[in-house]
BAGU-490912 format. One record per atom (N, C-alpha, C): residue number from 0; residue in three letters; atom name; x, y, z. Coordinates in Angstrom, 3 decimals, padded with zeros to 6 digits. Layout:
+-----+-----+------+----------+----------+----------+
:   n : res : atom :        u :        v :        w :
+-----+-----+------+----------+----------+----------+
: NUM : ala :   CA :        X :        Y :        Z :
...
+-----+-----+------+----------+----------+----------+
//
This chain:
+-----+-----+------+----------+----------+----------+
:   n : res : atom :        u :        v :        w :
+-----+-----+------+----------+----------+----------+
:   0 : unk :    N : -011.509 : -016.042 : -011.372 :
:   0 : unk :   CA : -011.274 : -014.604 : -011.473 :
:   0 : unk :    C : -012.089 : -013.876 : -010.411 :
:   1 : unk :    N : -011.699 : -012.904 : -009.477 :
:   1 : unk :   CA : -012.194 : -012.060 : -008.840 :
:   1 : unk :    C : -013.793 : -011.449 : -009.405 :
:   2 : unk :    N : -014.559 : -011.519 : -008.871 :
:   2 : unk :   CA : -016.203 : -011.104 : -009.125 :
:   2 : unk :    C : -015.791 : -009.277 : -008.980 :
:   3 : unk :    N : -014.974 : -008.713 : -008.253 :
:   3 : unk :   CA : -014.927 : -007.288 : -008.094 :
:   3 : unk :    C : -012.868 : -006.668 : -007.362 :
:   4 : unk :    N : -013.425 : -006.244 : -008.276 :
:   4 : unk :   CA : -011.650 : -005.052 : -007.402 :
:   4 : unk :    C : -011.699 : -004.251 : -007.618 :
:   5 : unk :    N : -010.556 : -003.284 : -006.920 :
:   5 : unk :   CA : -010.864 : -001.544 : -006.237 :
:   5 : unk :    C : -009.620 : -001.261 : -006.510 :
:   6 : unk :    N : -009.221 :  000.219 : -007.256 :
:   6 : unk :   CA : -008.076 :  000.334 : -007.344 :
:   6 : unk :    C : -007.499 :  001.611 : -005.796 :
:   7 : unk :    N : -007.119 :  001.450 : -005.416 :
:   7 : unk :   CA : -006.056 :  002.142 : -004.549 :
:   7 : unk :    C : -004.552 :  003.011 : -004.848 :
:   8 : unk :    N : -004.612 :  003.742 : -003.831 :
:   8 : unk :   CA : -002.954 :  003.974 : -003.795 :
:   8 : unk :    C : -002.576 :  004.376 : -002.052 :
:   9 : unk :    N : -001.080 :  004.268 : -001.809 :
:   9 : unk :   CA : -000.809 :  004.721 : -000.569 :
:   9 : unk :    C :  000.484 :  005.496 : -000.909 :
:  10 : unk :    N :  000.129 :  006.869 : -000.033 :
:  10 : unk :   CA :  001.065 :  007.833 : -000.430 :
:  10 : unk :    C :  002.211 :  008.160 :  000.698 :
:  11 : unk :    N :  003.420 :  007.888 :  001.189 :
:  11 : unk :   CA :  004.167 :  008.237 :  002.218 :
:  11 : unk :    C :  004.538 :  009.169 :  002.162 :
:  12 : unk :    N :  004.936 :  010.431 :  000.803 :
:  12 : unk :   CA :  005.873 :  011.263 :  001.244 :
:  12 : unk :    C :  004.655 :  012.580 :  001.073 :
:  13 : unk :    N :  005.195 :  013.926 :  001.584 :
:  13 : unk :   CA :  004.429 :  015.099 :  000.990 :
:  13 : unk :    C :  005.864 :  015.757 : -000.337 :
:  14 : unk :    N :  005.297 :  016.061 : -000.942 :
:  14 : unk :   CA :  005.772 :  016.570 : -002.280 :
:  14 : unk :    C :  006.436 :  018.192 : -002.058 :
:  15 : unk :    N :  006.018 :  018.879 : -001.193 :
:  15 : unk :   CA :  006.331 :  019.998 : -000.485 :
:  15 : unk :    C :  008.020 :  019.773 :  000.296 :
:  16 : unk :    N :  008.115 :  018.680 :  000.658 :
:  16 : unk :   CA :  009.129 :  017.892 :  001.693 :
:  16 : unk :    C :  010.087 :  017.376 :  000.715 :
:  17 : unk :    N :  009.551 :  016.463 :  000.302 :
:  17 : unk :   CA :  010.639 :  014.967 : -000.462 :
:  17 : unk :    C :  010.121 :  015.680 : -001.871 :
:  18 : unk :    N :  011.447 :  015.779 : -002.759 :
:  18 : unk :   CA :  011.507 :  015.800 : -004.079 :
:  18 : unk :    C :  010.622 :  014.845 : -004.507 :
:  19 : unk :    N :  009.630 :  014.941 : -005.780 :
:  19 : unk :   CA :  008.817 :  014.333 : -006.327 :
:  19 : unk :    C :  009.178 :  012.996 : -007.122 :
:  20 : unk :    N :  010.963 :  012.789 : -007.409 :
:  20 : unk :   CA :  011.558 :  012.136 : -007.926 :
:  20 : unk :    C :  011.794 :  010.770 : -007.192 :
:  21 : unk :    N :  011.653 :  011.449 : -005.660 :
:  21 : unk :   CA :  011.667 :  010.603 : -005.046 :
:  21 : unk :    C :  010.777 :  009.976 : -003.842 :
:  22 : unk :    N :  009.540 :  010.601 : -003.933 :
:  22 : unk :   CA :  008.027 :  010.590 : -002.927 :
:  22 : unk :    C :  008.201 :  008.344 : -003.394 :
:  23 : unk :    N :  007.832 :  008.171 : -002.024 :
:  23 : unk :   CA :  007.375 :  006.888 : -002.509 :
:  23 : unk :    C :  005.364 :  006.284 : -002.695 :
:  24 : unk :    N :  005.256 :  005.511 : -003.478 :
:  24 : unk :   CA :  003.865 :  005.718 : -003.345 :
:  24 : unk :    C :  003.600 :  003.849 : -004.021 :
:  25 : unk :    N :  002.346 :  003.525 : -003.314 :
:  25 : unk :   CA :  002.259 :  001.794 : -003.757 :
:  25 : unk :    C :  001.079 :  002.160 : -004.874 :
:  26 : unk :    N :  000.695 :  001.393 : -005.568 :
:  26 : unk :   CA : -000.373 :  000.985 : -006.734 :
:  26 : unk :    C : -000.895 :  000.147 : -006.170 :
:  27 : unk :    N : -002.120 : -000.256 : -005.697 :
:  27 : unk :   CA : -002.940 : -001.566 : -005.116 :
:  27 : unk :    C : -004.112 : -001.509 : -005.705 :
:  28 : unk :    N : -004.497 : -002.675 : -005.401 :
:  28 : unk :   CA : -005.063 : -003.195 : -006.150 :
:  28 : unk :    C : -005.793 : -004.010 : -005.380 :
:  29 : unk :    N : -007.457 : -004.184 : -004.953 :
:  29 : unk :   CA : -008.406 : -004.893 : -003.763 :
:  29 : unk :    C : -008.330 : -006.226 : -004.437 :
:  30 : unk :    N : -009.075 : -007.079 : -003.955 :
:  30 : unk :   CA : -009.578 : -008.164 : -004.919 :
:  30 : unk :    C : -010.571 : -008.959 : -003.820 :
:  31 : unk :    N : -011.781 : -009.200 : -004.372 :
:  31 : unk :   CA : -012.762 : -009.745 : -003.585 :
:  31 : unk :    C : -013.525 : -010.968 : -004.363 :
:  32 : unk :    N : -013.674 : -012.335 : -003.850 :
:  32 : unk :   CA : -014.145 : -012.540 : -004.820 :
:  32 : unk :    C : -015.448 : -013.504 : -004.146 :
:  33 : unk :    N : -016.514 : -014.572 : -004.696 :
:  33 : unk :   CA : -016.945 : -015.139 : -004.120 :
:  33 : unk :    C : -016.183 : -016.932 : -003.704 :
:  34 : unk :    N : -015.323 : -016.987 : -004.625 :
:  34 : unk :   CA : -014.797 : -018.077 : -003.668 :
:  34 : unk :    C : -013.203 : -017.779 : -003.716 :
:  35 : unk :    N : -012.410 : -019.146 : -002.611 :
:  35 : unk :   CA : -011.395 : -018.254 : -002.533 :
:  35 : unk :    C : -010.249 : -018.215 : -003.091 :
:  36 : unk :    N : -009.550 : -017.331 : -003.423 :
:  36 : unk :   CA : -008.301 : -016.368 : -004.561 :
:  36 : unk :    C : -007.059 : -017.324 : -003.993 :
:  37 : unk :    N : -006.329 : -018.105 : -004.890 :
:  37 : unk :   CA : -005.469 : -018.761 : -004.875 :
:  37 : unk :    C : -004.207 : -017.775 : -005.532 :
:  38 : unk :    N : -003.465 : -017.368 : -005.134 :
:  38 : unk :   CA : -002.446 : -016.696 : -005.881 :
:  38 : unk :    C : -001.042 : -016.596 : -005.412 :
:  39 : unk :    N :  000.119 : -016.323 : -006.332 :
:  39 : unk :   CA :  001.226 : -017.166 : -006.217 :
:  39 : unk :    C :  001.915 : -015.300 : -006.681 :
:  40 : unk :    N :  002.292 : -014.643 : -005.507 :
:  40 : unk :   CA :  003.249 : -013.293 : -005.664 :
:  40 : unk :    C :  004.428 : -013.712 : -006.062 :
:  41 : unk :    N :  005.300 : -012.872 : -006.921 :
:  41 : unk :   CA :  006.184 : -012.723 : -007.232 :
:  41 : unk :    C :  007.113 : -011.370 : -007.339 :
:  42 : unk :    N :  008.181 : -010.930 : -007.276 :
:  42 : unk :   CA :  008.416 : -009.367 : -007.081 :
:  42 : unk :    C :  007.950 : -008.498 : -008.376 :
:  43 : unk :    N :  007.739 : -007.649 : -007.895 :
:  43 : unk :   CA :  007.644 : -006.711 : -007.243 :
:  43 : unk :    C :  006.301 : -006.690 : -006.354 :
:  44 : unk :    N :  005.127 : -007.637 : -007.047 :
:  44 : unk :   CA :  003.811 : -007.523 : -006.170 :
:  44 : unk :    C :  004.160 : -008.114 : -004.715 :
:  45 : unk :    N :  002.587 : -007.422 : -003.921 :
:  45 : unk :   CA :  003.114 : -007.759 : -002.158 :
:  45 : unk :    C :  001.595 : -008.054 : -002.168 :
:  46 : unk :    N :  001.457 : -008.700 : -000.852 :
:  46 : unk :   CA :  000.123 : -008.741 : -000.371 :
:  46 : unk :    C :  000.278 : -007.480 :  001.308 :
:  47 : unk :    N : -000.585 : -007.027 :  001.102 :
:  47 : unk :   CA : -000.592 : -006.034 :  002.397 :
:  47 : unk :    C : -002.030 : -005.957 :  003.007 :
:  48 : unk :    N : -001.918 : -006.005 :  004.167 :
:  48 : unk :   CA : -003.065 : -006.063 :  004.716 :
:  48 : unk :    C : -002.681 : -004.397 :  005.968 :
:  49 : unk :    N : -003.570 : -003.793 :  005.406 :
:  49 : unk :   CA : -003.557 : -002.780 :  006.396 :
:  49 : unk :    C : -004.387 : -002.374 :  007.756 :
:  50 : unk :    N : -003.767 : -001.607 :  008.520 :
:  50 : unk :   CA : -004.407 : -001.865 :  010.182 :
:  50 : unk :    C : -006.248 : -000.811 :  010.005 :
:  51 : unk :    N : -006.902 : -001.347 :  010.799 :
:  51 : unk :   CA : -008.186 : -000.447 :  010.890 :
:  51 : unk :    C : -007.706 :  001.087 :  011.564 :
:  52 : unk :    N : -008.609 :  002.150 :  011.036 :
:  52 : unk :   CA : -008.481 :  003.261 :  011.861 :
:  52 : unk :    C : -009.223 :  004.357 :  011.065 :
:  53 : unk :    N : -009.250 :  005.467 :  011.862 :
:  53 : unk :   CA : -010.365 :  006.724 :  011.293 :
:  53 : unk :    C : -009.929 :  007.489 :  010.316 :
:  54 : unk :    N : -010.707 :  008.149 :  009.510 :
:  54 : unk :   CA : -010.205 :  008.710 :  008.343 :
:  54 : unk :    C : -011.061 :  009.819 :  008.094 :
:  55 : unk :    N : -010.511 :  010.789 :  007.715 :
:  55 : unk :   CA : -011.461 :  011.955 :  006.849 :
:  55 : unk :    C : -011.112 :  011.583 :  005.893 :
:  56 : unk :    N : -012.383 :  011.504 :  005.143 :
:  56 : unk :   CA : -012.570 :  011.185 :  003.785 :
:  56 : unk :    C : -012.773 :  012.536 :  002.823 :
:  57 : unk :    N : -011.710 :  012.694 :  001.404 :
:  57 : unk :   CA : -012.877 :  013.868 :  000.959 :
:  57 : unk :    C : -012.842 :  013.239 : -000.633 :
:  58 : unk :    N : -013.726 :  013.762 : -001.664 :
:  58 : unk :   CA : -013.918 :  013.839 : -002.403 :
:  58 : unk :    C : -013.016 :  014.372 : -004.038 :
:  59 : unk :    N : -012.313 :  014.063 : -004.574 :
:  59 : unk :   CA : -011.475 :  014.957 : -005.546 :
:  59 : unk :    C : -011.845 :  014.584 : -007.154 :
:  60 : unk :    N : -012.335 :  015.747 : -008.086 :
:  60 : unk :   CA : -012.970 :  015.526 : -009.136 :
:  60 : unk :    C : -011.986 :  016.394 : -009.925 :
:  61 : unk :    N : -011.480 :  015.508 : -011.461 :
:  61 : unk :   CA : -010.657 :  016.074 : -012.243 :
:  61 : unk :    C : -009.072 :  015.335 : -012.383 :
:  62 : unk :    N : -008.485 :  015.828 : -012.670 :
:  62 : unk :   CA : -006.846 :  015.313 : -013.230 :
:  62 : unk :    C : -006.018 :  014.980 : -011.820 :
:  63 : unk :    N : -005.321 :  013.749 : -012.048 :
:  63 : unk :   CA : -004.898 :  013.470 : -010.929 :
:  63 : unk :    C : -003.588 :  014.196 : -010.415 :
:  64 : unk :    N : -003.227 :  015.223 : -011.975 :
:  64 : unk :   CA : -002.267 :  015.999 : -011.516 :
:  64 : unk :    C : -002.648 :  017.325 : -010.651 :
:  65 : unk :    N : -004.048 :  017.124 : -010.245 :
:  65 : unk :   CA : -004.429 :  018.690 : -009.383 :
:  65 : unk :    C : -004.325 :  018.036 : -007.731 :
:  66 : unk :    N : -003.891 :  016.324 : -007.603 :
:  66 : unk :   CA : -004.592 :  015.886 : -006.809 :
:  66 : unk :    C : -003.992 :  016.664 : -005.451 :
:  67 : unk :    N : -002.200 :  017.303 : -006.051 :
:  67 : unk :   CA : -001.015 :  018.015 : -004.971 :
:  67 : unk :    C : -002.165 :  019.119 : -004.368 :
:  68 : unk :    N : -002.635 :  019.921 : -005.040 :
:  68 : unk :   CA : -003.028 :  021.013 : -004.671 :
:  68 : unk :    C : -004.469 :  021.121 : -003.530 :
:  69 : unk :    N : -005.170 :  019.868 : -004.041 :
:  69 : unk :   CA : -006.356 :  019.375 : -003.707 :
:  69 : unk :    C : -005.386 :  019.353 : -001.635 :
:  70 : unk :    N : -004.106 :  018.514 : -001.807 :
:  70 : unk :   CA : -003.777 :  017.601 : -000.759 :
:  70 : unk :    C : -004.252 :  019.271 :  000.237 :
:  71 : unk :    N : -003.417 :  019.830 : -000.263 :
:  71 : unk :   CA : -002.883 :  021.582 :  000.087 :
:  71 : unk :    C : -004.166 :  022.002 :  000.852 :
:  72 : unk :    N : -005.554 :  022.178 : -000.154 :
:  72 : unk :   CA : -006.395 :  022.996 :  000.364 :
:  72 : unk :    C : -007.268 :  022.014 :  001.870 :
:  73 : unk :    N : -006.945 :  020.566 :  001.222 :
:  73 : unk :   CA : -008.324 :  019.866 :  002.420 :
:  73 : unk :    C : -007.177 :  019.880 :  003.616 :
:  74 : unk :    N : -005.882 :  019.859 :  003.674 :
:  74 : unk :   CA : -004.950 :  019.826 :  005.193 :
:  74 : unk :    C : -005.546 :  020.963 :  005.749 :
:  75 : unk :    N : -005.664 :  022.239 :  005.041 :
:  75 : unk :   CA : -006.511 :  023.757 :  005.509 :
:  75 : unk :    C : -007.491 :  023.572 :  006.119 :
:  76 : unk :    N : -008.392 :  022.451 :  005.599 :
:  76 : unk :   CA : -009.756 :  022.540 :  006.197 :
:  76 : unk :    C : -010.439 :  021.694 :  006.641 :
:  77 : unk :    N : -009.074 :  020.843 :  007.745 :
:  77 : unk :   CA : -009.253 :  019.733 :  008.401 :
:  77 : unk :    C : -009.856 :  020.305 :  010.041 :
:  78 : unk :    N : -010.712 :  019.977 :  010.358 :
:  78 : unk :   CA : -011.853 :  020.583 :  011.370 :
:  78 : unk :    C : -010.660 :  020.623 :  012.220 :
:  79 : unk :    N : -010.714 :  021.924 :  013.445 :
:  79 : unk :   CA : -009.592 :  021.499 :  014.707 :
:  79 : unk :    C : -010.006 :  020.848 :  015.379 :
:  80 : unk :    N : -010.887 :  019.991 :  015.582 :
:  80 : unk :   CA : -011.274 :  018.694 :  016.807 :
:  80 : unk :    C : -010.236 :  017.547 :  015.951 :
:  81 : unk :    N : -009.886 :  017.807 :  014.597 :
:  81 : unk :   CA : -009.189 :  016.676 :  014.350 :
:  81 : unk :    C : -007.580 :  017.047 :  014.138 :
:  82 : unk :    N : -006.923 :  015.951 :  014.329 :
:  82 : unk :   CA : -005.482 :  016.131 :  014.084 :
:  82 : unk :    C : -004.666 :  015.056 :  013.278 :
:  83 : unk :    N : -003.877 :  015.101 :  012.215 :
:  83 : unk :   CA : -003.543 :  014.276 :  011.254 :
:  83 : unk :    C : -002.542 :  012.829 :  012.151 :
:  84 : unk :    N : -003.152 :  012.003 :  011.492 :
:  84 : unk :   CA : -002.829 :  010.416 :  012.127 :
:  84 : unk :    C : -001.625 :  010.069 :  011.700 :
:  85 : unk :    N : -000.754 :  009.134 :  012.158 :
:  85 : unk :   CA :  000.383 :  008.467 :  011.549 :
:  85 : unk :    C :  000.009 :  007.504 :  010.638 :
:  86 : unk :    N : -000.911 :  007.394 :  010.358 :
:  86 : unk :   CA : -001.505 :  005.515 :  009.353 :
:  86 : unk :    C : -001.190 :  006.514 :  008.116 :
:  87 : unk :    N : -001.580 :  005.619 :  007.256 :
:  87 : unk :   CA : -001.685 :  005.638 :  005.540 :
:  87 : unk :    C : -002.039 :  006.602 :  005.319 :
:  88 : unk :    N : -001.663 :  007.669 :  004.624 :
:  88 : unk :   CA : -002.785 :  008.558 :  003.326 :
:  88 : unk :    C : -003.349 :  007.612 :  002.422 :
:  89 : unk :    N : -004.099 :  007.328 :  001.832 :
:  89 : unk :   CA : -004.784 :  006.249 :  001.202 :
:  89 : unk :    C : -005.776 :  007.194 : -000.278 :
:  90 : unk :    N : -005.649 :  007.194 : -001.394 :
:  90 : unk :   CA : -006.179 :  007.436 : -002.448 :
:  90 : unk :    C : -006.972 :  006.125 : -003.097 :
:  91 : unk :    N : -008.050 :  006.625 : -003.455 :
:  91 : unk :   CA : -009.260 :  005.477 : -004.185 :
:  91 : unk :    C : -009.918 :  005.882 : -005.186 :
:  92 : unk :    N : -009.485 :  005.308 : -006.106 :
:  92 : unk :   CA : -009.798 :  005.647 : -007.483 :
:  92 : unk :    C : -010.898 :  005.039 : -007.995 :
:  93 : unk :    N : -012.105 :  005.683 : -008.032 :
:  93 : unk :   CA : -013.564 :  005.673 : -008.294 :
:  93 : unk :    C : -013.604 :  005.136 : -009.751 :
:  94 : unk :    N : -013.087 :  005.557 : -010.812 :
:  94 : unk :   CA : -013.207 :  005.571 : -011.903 :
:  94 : unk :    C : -011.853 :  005.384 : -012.254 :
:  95 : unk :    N : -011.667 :  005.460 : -013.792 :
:  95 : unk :   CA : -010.824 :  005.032 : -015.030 :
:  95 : unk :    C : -010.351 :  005.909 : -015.514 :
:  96 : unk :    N : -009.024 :  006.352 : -016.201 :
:  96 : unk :   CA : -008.892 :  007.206 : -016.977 :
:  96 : unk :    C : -008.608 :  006.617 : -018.273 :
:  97 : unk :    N : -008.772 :  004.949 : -018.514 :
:  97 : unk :   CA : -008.908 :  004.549 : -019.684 :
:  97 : unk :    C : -010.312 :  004.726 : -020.352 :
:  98 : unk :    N : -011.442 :  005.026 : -018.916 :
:  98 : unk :   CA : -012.521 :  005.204 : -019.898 :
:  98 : unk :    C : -013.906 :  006.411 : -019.166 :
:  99 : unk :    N : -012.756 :  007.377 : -018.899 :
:  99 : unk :   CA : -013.405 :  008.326 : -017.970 :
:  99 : unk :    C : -012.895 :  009.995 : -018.710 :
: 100 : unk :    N : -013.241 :  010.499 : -019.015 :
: 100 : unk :   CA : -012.874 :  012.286 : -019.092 :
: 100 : unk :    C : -011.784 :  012.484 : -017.842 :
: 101 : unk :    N : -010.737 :  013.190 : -018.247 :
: 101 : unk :   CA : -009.733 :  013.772 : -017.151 :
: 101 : unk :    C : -010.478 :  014.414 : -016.635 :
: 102 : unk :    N : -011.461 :  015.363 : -016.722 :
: 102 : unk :   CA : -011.951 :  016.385 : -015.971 :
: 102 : unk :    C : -012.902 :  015.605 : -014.921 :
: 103 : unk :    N : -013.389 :  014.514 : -015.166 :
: 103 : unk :   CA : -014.505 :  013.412 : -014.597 :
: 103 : unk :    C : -013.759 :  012.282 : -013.716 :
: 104 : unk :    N : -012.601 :  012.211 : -013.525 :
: 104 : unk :   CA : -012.344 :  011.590 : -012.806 :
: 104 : unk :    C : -012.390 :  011.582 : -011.150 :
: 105 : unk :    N : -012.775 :  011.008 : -010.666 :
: 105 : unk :   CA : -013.292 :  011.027 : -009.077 :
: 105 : unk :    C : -011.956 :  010.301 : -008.025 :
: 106 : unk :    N : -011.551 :  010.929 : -007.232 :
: 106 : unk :   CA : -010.852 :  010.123 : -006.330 :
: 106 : unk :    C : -011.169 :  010.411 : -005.016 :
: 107 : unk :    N : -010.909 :  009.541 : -004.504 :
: 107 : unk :   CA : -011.294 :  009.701 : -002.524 :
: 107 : unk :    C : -010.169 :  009.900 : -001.992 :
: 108 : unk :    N : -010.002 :  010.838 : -001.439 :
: 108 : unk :   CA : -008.561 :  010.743 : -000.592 :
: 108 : unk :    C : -008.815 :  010.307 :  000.943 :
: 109 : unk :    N : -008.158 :  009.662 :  001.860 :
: 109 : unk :   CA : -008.609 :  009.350 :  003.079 :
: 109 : unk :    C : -007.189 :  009.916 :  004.054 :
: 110 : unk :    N : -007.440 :  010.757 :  004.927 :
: 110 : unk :   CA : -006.563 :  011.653 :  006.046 :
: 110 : unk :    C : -006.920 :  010.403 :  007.115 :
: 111 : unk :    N : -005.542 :  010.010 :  007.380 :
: 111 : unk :   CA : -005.923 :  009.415 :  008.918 :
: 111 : unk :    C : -005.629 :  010.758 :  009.965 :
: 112 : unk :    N : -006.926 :  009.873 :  010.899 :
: 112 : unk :   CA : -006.783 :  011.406 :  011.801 :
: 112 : unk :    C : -006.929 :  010.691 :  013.077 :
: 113 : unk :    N : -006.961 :  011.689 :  014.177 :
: 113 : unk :   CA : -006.987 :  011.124 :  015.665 :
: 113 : unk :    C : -007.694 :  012.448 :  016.257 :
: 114 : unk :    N : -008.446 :  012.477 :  017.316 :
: 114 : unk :   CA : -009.354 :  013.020 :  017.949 :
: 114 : unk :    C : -008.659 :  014.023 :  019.126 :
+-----+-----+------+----------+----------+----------+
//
């Protein structure tokens, strides 16, 4: 069994754009372990390995249904030396909501950006 894992998400669509019915978005799931992970995918799971690159990182505390609005205000107050990247939007889920307060929940959102 894995010694540690990280939950993730990757978000392609904006919700403003693409009907919400139909935004696509992955569930991932890290897995690290100290020796090595033998495992046998089947559909729907994938293994993905994603490319390196820069990110503004920010902080988001509370219900993951505020996370739209959250997206809204940090695009506002993305520094102008930076400009939004083609890679991943990438969400990282700090905590649980099986064993966390909605209001306490922490997520990282990561902006790929370019200089």
């Amino acid at each position: 069994m894995p010694t540690t894992e990280e939950y993730w998400g990757i978000c392609f669509d904006d919700t403003d754009v693409t009907d919400s019915a139909k935004c696509r978005f992955y569930a991932c799931m890290t897995v690290t372990s100290d020796k090595e992970i033998t495992m046998s995918f089947t559909n729907p799971i994938k293994l993905m390995i994603l490319p390196a690159g820069k990110y503004a990182v920010y902080t988001h505390k509370g219900s993951y249904s505020l996370l739209n609005s959250f997206y809204g205000a940090i695009l506002k107050q993305l520094p102008p030396r930076y400009n939004l990247g083609d890679g991943y939007i990438l969400e990282h889920y700090l905590n649980s909501p099986t064993d966390t307060k909605e209001e306490d929940l922490l997520t990282e959102v990561f902006l790929p950006i370019i200089q």
